[in-house]
Structure formats: structure tokens, C-alpha cells
N, C-alpha and C positions, 0 to 999 in steps of 0.2 A: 860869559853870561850864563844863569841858570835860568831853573825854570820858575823859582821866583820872580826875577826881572821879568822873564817874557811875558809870567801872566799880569804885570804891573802895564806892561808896554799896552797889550789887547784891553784888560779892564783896568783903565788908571783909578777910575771915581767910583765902585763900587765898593760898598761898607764890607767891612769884615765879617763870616760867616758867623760868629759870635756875638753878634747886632740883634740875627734873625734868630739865634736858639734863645734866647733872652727874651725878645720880644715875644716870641709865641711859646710860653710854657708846658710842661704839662697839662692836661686836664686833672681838676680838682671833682673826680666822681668816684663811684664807690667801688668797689672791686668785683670784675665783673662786667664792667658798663663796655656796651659796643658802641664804639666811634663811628659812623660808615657817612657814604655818601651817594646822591646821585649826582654822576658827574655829564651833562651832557655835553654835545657841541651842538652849538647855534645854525645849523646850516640844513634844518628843514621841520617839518612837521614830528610831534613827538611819536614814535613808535610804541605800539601796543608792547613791547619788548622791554621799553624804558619803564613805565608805566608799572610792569611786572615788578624788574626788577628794584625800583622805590620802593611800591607795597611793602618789597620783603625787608628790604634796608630800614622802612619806616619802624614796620612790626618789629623787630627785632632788638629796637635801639628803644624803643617803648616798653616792649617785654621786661630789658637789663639796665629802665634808668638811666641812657644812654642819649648821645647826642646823634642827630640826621642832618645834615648841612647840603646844600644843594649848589654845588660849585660848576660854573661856567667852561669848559676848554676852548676859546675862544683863539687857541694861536694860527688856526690857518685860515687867517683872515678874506682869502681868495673864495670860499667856502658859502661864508657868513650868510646869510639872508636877512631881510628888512625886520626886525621888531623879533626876532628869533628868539632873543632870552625873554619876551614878552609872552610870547606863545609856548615857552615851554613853562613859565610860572603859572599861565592862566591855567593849563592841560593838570597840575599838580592842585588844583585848587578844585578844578570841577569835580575832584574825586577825592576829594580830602584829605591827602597827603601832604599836610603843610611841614616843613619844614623847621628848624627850630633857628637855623641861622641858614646863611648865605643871599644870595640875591632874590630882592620878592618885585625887583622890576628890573626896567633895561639899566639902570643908572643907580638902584639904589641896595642898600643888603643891611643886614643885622647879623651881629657875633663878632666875637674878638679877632675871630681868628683870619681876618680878609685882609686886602681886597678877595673877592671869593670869585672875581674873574683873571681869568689867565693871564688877558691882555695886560692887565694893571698889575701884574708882579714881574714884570719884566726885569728889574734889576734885583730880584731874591735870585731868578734865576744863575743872574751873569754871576753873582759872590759865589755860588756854590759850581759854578763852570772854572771862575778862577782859581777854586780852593782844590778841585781836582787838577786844575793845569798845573798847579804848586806841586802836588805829591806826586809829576809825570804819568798822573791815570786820564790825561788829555791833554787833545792834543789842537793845532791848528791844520786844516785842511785846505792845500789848493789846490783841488782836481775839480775843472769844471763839470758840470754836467755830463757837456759831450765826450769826455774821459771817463767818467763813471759808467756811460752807457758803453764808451767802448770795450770797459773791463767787463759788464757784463754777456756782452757781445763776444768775446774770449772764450768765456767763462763753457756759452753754451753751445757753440764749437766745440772744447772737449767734453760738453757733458758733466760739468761738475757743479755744485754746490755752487749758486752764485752769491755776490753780498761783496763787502769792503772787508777783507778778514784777510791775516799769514801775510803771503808775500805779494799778495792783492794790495794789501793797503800801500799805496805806493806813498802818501806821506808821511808816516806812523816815525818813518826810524832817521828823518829828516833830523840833522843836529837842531841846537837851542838855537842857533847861532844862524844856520842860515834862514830857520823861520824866523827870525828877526828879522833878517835882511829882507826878506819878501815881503814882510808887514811892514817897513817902514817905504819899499818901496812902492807901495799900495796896491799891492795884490790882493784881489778880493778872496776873503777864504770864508771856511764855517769851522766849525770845532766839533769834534768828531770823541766820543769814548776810546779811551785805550785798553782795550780786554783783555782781563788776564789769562779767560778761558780758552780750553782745549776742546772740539768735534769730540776729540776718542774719548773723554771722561765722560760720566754719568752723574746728573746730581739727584737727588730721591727728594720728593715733596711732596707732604699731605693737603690736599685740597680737602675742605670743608664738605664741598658736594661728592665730588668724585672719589676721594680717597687717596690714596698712595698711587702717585707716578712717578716716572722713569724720562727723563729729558737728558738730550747731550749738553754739554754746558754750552752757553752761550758763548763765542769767541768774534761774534761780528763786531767792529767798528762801529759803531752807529755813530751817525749829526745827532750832537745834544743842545746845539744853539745853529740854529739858520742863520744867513747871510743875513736877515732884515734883524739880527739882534733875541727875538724869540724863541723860543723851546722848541723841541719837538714835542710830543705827547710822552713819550715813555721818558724821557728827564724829567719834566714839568710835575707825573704824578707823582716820580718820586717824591721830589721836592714837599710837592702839596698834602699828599699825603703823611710825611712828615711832620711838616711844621704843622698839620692842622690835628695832628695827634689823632689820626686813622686809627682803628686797631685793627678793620675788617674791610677789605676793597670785596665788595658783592659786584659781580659783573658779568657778563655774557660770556659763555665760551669761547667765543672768538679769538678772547684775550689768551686763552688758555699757555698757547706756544710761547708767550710772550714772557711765562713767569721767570725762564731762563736769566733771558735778560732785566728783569725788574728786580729779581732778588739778589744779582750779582752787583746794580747798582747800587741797592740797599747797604749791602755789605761792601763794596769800595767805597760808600758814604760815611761809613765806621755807625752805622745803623739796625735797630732789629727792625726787618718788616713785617708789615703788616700779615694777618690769616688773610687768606686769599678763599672765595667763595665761587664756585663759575657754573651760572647757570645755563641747565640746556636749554636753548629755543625753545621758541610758539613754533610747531611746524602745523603744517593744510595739507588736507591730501590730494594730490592734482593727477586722476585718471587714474588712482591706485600706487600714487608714487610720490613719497614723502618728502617736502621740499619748505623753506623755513618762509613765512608772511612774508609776502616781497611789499613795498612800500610803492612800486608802481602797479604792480597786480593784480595787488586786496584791497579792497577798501578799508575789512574790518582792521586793516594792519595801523590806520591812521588814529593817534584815539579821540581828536575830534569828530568821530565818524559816530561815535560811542554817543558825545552829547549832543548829536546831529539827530541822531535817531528817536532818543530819549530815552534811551536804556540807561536806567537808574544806576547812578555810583554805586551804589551799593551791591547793586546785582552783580556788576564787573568785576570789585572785587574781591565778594565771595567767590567767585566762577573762578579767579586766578588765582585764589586760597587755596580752590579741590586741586588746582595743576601741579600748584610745590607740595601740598601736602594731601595725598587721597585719604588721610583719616578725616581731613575737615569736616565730607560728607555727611560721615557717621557722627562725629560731634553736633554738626549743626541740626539731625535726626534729633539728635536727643537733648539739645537743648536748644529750639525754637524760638524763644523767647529772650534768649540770651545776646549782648551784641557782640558782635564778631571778634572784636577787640580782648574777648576774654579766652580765644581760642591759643595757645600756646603753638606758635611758629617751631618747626626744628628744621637746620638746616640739613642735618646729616639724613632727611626720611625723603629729602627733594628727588628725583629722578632724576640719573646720571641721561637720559635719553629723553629727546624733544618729546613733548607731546604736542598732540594734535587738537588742532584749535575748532569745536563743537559750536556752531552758532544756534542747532537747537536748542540744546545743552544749558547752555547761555541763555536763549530768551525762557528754556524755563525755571533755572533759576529766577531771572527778573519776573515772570505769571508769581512764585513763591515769596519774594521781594514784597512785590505791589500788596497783594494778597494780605501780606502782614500789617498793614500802613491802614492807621487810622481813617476814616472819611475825607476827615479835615485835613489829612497829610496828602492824602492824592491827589486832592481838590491844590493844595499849594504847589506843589512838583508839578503839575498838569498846566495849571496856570503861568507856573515860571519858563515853562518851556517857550507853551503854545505864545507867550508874548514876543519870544525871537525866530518863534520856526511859523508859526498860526493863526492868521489872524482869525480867519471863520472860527478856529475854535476858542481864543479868547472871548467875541462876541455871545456865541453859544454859554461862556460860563459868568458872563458877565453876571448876571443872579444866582448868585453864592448859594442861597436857601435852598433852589430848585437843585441845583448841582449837586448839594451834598446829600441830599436824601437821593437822588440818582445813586453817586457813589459808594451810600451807605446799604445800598442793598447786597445781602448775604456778606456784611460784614462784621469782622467782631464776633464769628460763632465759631464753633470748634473746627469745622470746614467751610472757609471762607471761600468768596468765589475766586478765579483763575484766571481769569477772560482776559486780561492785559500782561502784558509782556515789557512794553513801554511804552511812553507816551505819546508817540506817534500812532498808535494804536487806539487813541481814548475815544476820537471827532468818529474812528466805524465804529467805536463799542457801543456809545451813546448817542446818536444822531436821531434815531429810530425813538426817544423820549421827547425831541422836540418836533411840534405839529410840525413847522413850515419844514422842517426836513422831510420828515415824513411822508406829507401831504403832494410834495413835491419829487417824490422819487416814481419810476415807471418800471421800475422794476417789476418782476411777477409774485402771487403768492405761492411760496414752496412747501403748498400742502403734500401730504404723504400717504399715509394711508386710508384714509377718507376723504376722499378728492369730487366729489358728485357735488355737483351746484346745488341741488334742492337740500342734499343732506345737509351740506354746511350752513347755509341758510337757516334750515331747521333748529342747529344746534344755538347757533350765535343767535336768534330770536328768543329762543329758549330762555336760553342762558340767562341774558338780560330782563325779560319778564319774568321769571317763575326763582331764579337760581343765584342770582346777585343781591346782596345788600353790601355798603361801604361798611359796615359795621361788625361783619363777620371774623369769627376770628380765623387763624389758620386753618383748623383740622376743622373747622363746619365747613370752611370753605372747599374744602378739598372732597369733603364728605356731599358737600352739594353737583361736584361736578361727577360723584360716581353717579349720584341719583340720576341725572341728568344721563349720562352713557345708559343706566337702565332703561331709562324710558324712551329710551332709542334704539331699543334691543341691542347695543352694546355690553359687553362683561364689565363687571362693576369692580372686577380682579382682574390682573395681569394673567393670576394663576389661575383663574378660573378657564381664561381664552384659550391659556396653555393644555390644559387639563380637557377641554372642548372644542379645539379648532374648528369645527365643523357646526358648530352653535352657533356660532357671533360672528359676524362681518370683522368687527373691528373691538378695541377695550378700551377705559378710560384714559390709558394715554395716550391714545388716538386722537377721543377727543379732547383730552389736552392738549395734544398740540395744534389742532383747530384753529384755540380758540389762542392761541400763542401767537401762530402764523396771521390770524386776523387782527391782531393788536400789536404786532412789533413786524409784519411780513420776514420775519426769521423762524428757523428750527431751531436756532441755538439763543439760548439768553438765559440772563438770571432767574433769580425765581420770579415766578410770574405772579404769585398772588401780589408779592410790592412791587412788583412795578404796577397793577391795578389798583394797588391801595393810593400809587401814587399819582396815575391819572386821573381817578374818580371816574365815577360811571359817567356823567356827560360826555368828555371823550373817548370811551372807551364807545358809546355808543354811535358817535362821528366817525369812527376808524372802524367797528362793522359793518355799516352801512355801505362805505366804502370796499370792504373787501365784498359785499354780497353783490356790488354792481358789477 
């Protein structure tokens, strides 16, 4: 017998590997164009990591004209969770990385080049297990478990290098003949690679991010088809990465050790692989000591956490743009206006070392985000939140008119206001515009430096008799409230108070903020002439009254 029959004996009914280079052609794109993918597996919440690395997969394959396909690893089914390729499509959607093929639900996908889940190409795999069992670069394995673990139980007794490899592999050099005899006796086995690699050699590989390294060749034995008939992960990308006409695997560090063995199967496939890209972690700092977003840990590590919050897609990210490349910053400095999409990705400027995950950083990015967005755009984002996270603040917007002139205060000018970060932040930025909020809070007033009951009294009667009209424009308005500090023996100048401290109790922004504090009970808010433009004096005059009691 050879090892043609054998591999006829294990896979009688799978097509010839020339079925499958036929069926999935080249790509027909232009020279240049990056192929890549996000490849997850279905077996939990999508990682702030994943997330990352799409963005870049996406930008990149957009930049060159290229295709992004979002493929399934669905082979270790023990793993899986309920609706898992659901949750990882919705998480690509909330943040606009759509895809241009592979699966856009649990059951269904677009592009040639599928099935784009794992589980459903089960038999591409077994033609291309058989076509290596033909050339004796694989092989049949029946070491159980409990043998595997006693090799490695050996192994660490003497302290050596453990794995399936040399004189370890105890089925590797089994004749054609008596793996026959085992197979037909029904001995359960897996099929394991035959390496042709040596520990003492060295093979050199340029990575995209990292640059030139230095690996021992790979010489492990690896399971390239499971007992239950399925891949493992390192056959399967080969495979898929192949036929799907990859040119670029962008991927986590993790993977890094791994290229050993991915490029040696490449090359026993009679294949060129793929450029290989490997990005460093999101790392956090825990106590002063650098450690990468754990997914039990952090919150911020889940990216459903991102639209739990309402921190704007957008903000996210720009924020993971400044992480792969810190010239984004200065780009996006100097072109404000511009959308993000026109910033040019480089892999080679990425950081070979994790960076550290800034949730400041981040919400103020999103303050810069918001800031930029039309009236009517934050009034829509706001809304579509608060309908799945809010209901009081749904209610609160239910009068669109009222809402948008809220929102439209200090916006649309050269220094727009900052006050939100995200939309969980809208129901405290605006609350203090609607009476029954208002009316209903017990809180205290946090006046400042004019705090005297008569005096504030004073000013806020003032005010409203002598110093208010709705008709006023800005700069009268503002020119009315120094008059006002005069005639209170306040400075009518910051610089004047400055210039005489010993003149003046207090200065106009003093009593600016008075008369701030009695109309919203904050020190901080927008400009205050529109939000008075916006209440009109009747309630502006219910809400001093209120604070003078």
C-alpha cells in the first residue's frame, strides 16, 4: 500500500484539491489591493482588541481598493456561545466597519468566496489533509490523549522542549501498512502534520509591524484535523486564507510564534503566503504595572460597553487611529473638518509596544466628536441611544423644537461648546432646561464669591427690573450686566479688580455667575445669554424667586 491508498482509505469521498483552486479564483483587483480579514471565533463578547484590529483591516483594504471579509473560526464548537456570530456582526455595525463580504448574520453571508464559517467548509479541509497524506507530509495519529499527556509528563521530568516532535512523535514513522491495519481495525485517530523542520535552524521574517525576526523553524507535529473530522485553527487559516486570496493576515501578537509554523505550512502547500501584520495590545495600567485589557477585569475591554455608555463610534475610532498611528493627532489638528477616512493608515509607523488604554483621553476625544456635530445630529444620536438605555431622557426630548435650540447653544462657532463626552452624559447636561427637573431638584445653590442673601437678592431684582430686555443683543447684554456690577460697587473689569483688589468686594464675573447659579443652580454651563434667550424672562423670573427663597 502507499500513501495514496491510505489517504483514499481515511478520505474516500472528498473532491480533488483542484475542485477547490478552480472554484475560488484569484481576485480580479488592481495591483496593490490588500485582501485581509477579521477572523473571529464565536465564543464570547467582541474585544476592544478585535474592534482594533478591523478598524485597521477595514482602513487599509479601503485606502488600496481592496477587499475586508469577516470570516467565522467556528471549529471548536465546545467554545461557542448562543447567537455569538450575531453579536459579533451587530458590534461591527455599531461602529461602522461593515464588511464587504462574509457573514452579516448567524446563517447567512455575501461574497464568492464562502461558506465564510469554518464549520461549513469542513470537507475543503479534509481534500487538502488528503492531498498532504498523498505527498507523506501527513500523517494518521493514534496516541490517545492520556499518551500525549504522558509524553508531555516525560518531557518535563527532563526539562525539555515539550510538544509532538523527533522521537516524540511516536506515530510519525508508523509504516503505510500498519496505519492501515489500525484504521480498518477502528482505531480512533486525528491526523497530525509531518514537519519537515529542525529546533537548530533559523528562518528570518519580515513582519509589517515589527520588522525583521529571527524564529527556530518549526518542527512540531501539529493535529491538522480533529477526531470529530474538523481543523484545528492553524490548518484551517491556512487553508482559508488561501482560497479566500488573503494577501495581508493583520492580527494580534499573540499569533506572532505561530508564523513558524503557518509559513512552513504555506510552503508544504506548494503556496506563497500571505504578509503577515501583528499588532501590539491595548495594554491598562494596574498599580503602575502594565498588563493587556482582560475581558473579565475591564469593562472598557467589552465593545458593547462602548455603546452602553454612548460614547460615539466615531470617537472610538479616532481614539484607536491616535493608538496605530500617533501622527493621526496632528492630522486631525489640522484638518478638523475633514472625515477620518481621508487620514492615510501606515502599518510600518504602528507601535511594536502595547499602548496604554486612556479613558480620559478617550472621553475627550468624544467632548471634540460631539462638539463637532450639527444640532440636529446630537439631537438624532441622543435620541437613538436614550430609546434603548433612557427612557426619562427620551420623554425629556420628546419636543424636538425645544431640544434642538438646547443643543444648538454655542454651536456651529469657531469654539463650539465641550460639555458632553457621550450620550449618557446628555439627561445631567440638560436637565437644569426643563422646569419640572429643575423645580424638583434639592439640591443647593453653589454660589461663589458673592454668597450674602441681601446681596444676591439685590442683584437678581436688579437684574430683572432695570437690566433685562428679550431683545437684547449679545454685547448690550453683557454691557448691561457690567452696569449692573457697577452699581453694586462691583468692578465693571476683571482687570480693573485685578488692578484694585482692595476697591471691590467682587467683579462682573462674580456677578455673572449669580445670576448663572440662580438660573441653572450650576457654576458650569453654556453661555448663558442663550440659555436666557431660551427661557424668556417669565421663567427666568420663577427660577429667581426661587433661588431668593
Amino acid at each position: 500500500m502507499d500513501y495514496k491508498e491510505l489517504a483514499n482509505l481515511i478520505f474516500p469521498e472528498v473532491k480533488d484539491i483542484s475542485y477547490y483552486e478552480e472554484r475560488y479564483p484569484e481576485r480580479e483587483l488592481k495591483e496593490g489591493a490588500i485582501v485581509t480579514r477579521f477572523a473571529p471565533s464565536p465564543t464570547g463578547f467582541v474585544h476592544i482588541g478585535g474592534l482594533y484590529q478591523s478598524l485597521i483591516a477595514r482602513k487599509l483594504t479601503e485606502q488600496t481598493e481592496g477587499v475586508f471579509f469577516l470570516r467565522i473560526e467556528d471549529t471548536d464548537q465546545k467554545r461557542e456561545v448562543e447567537n455569538g456570530i450575531t453579536g459579533i456582526v451587530n458590534a461591527l455595525k455599531d461602529f461602522r466597519i461593515i464588511p464587504d463580504e462574509g457573514m452579516i448574520s448567524e446563517s447567512e453571508e455575501k461574497g464568492k468566496y464562502g461558506p465564510y464559517k469554518q464549520s461549513l467548509r469542513k470537507d475543503i479541509y479534509q481534500a487538502y489533509a488528503k492531498y498532504l497524506i498523498e505527498q507523506g507530509k501527513a500523517y494518521p495519529c493514534f496516541c490517545t490523549p492520556e499518551e500525549v499527556e504522558a509524553i508531555r509528563a516525560k518531557q518535563e521530568v527532563a526539562k525539555i522542549r515539550p510538544g509532538y516532535y523527533g522521537v516524540w512523535a511516536k506515530c510519525r514513522n508508523h509504516t503505510v501498512e500498519e496505519m492501515a491495519e489500525r484504521i480498518k481495525k477502528g482505531e480512533s485517530y486525528i491526523i497530525r502534520f509531518k514537519s519537515p523542520g529542525r529546533e537548530d535552524r533559523k528562518i528570518k521574517h519580515h513582519d509589517l509591524i515589527k520588522g525583521n525576526v529571527d524564529f527556530p523553524e518549526n518542527d512540531q507535529d501539529i493535529v491538522i484535523i480533529k477526531a470529530d473530522g474538523l481543523p484545528t485553527y492553524h490548518f484551517a487559516h491556512a487553508i482559508d486564507d488561501h482560497l479566500m486570496r488573503t494577501t495581508h493576515v493583520i492580527r494580534g501578537d499573540e499569533w506572532l510564534s505561530s508564523v513558524p509554523l503557518h509559513l512552513q505550512l504555506f510552503h508544504e502547500l506548494g503556496w506563497k503566503a500571505p504578509k503577515y501584520a501583528h499588532i501590539a495590545p491595548i495594554m491598562k495600567n494596574d498599580n503602575g504595572n502594565k498588563r493587556k485589557l482582560s475581558k473579565r477585569k475591564d469593562v472598557e475591554a467589552a465593545v458593547s460597553y462602548y455603546e452602553e455608555e454612548g460614547i460615539p463610534e466615531e470617537a472610538v475610532k479616532e481614539y484607536l487611529l491616535n493608538i496605530a498611528n500617533s501622527s493621526f493627532e496632528n492630522w486631525r489638528r489640522a484638518n478638523s473638518d475633514k472625515s477620518m477616512d481621508e487620514f492615510e493608515l501606515q502599518l510600518n509607523k504602528m507601535s511594536v509596544s502595547g499602548a496604554l488604554f486612556d479613558m480620559v483621553k478617550l472621553l475627550d476625544v468624544g467632548k471634540t466628536v460631539i462638539s463637532r456635530m450639527t444640532a440636529e445630529k446630537v439631537y438624532e444620536e441622543a435620541y437613538k441611544w436614550a430609546k434603548k438605555h433612557d427612557k426619562e431622557l427620551v420623554n425629556m426630548l420628546e419636543d424636538k423644537e425645544y431640544a434642538l435650540k438646547i443643543f444648538g447653544i454655542e454651536r456651529g462657532n469657531k469654539k463650539p461648546r465641550k460639555d458632553i463626552s457621550k450620550w449618557s452624559e446628555v439627561k445631567e447636561n440638560i436637565e437644569y432646561m426643563y422646569d419640572n427637573k429643575f423645580y424638583e431638584s434639592e439640591e443647593g445653590y453653589p454660589y461663589q464669591v458673592i454668597n450674602n442673601r441681601e446681596d444676591i437678592k439685590k442683584i437678581l431684582t436688579l437684574y430683572l427690573e432695570k437690566y433685562y430686555e428679550d431683545s437684547f443683543d449679545k454685547q448690550t447684554w453683557f454691557e448691561n450686566i457690567k452696569e449692573l456690577a457697577g452699581e453694586m460697587g462691583y468692578a465693571k473689569e476683571v482687570k480693573e479688580f485685578k488692578a484694585n483688589p482692595q476697591q471691590y468686594k467682587a467683579h462682573v464675573g462674580d456677578v455673572s455667575t449669580v445670576l448663572r447659579v440662580a438660573l441653572t443652580a450650576r457654576t458650569n454651563t453654556p453661555d448663558m445669554y442663550e440659555i436666557m434667550q431660551i427661557l424668556g424672562k417669565d421663567r427666568m423670573s420663577k427660577r429667581f424667586e426661587k433661588a431668593m427663597k
